[in-house]
C-alpha positions in Angstrom: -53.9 64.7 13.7 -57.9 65.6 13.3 -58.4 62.1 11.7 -57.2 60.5 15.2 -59.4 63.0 17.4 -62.5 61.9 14.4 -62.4 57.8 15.6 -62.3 58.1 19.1 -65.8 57.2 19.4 -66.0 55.4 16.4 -64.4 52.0 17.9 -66.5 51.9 21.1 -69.6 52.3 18.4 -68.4 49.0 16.2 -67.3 47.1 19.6 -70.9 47.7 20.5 -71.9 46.6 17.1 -69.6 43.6 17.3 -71.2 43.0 20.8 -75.1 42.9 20.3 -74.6 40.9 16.3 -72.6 38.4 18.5 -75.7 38.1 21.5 -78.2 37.9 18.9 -76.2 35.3 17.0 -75.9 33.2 20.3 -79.5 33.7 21.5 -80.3 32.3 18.3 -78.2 29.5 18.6 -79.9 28.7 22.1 -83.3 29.0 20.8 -82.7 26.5 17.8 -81.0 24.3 20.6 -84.0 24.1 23.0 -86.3 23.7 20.2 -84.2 20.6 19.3 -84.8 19.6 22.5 -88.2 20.3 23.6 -88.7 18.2 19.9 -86.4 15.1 21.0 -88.3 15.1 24.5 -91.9 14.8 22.5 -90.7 12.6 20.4 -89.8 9.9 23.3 -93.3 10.4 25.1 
């Protein structure tokens, strides 16, 4: 019974984790995608 009581707070804290890898993992994404861009619009000028 203690072990249940022990992870309550343990899967809001790897949610969270699961939450801010997943953010950084898309801002990343974005970045490299309006580099890409900003490059193809230079390139055409």
């Amino acid at each position: 019974m203690s072990d249940k009581d022990n992870n309550k707070s343990k899967p809001q804290a790897t949610r969270e984790d699961r939450l801010k890898a997943a953010l950084k993992a898309n801002m990343a994404k974005r970045k490299a995608q309006a580099r890409r861009r900003a490059a193809d619009n230079n390139e055409k000028e």
